[in-house]
KOLKOL-107453 format. One record per residue (C-alpha): x, y, z; residue in one letter. Coordinates in steps of 0.02 Angstrom, whole numbers, padded with zeros to 5 digits, always signed. Example, Ala and Ser with C-alpha at 12.3 -4.5 7.8 and 13.67 -1.06 7.14 Angstrom:
BEGIN
+00615-00225+00390A +00684-00053+00357S 
//
This chain:
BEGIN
-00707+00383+02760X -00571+00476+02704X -00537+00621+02556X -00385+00647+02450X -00431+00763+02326X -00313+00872+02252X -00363+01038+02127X -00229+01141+02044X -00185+01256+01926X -00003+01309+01882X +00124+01334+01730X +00257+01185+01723X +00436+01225+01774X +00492+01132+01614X +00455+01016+01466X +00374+00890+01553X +00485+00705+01544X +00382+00528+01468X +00422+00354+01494X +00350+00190+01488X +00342+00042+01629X +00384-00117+01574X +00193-00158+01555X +00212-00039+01416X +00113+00107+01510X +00130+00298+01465X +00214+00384+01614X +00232+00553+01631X +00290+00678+01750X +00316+00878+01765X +00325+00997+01880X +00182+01115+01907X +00228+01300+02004X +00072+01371+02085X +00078+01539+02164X +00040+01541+02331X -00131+01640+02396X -00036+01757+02539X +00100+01856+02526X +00259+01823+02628X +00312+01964+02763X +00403+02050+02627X +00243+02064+02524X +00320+01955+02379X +00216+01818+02295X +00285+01632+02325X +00251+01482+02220X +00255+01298+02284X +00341+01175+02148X +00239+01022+02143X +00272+00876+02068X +00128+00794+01949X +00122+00620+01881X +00004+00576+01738X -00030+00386+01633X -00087+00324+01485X -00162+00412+01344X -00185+00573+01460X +00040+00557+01491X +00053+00540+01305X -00050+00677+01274X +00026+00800+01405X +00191+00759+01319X +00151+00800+01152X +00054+00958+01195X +00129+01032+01378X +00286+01148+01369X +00395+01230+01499X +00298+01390+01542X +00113+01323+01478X -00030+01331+01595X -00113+01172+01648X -00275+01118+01789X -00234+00967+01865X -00372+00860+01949X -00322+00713+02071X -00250+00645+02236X -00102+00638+02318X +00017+00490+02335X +00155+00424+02460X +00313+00299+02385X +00492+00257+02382X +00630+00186+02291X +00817+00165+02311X +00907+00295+02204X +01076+00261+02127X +01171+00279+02310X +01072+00160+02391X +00983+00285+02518X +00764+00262+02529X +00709+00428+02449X +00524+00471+02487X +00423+00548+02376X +00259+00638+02382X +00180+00660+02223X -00009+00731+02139X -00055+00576+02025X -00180+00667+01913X -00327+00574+01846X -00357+00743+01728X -00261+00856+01656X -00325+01017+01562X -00225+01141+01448X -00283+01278+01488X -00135+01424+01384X +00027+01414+01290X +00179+01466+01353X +00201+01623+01383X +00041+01686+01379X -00034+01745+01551X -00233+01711+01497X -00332+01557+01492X -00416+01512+01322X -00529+01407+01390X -00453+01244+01376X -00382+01110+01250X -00215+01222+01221X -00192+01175+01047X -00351+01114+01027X -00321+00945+01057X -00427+00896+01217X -00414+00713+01305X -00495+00617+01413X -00471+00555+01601X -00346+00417+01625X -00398+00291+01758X -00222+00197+01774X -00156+00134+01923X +00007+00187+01991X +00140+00042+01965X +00244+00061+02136X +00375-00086+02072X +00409+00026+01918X +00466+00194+02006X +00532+00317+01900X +00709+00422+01943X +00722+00607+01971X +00571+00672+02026X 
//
C-alpha cells in the first residue's frame, strides 16, 4: 500500500497559463507559493514555489477565475515525468496534479471568504495525466 496525498494552500506566483492536448483536454498549470511553517536561522519566513497542474473543467475554471496573487487549496498527489525541451537535454519534473482546486480570496486580499472566489465554485476533475502530451516551461 502506498499514499500520495498532497494538501496545500498558497497564493499563485502569476496568472496561471491553459492549454489543450491534442485529445482536446483543458490543461492548466500555475505556480502556488506556500510559506513555510519554521523560520530560517535569520528568523525570516520562506515560501516553497510549487508547481500545480489541473484538467478539464476544474483547468478551465482555474483559468477564468485564478489571478497572480489569489489564494487557492489544492487537493491531490504528486507526480514524476519528463520530456525533451527545445535543447535536447531530459528535464525532470515533479509536479502536484490536483484533483481539486478551491478559491479560497482574490488577489490581494490576505483573508479567506470561505471559498468559491467569485462565487463561481466547480467540481473535482478526475482526468488522467497525458505523459505523451507534456507541456513546456513548467
Amino acid at each position: 500500500m502506498s499514499i500520495n496525498h498532497v494538501v496545500e494552500v498558497g497564493r499563485l506566483t502569476k496568472d496561471p497559463e491553459l492549454r489543450y492536448t491534442q485529445q482536446a483536454t483543458a490543461v492548466c498549470s500555475f505556480y502556488l507559493a506556500v510559506d513555510r511553517r519554521v523560520p530560517n536561522s535569520q528568523g525570516e519566513r520562506e515560501a516553497d514555489f510549487l508547481p500545480v497542474v489541473v484538467f478539464g473543467k476544474q483547468a478551465e475554471n482555474c483559468a477564468q477565475y485564478l489571478k497572480k496573487g489569489s489564494q487557492a487549496g489544492i487537493d491531490g498527489r504528486l507526480q514524476s515525468r519528463s520530456y525533451d525541451n527545445k535543447e535536447g537535454k531530459k528535464v525532470f519534473v515533479i509536479e502536484i496534479v490536483a484533483d481539486y482546486v478551491q478559491f479560497l480570496g482574490s488577489p490581494g486580499k490576505k483573508e479567506s471568504n470561505g471559498g468559491g472566489g467569485d462565487g463561481n465554485p466547480f467540481g473535482a476533475s478526475s482526468t488522467p495525466f497525458h505523459e505523451d502530451n507534456p507541456f513546456a516551461n513548467v
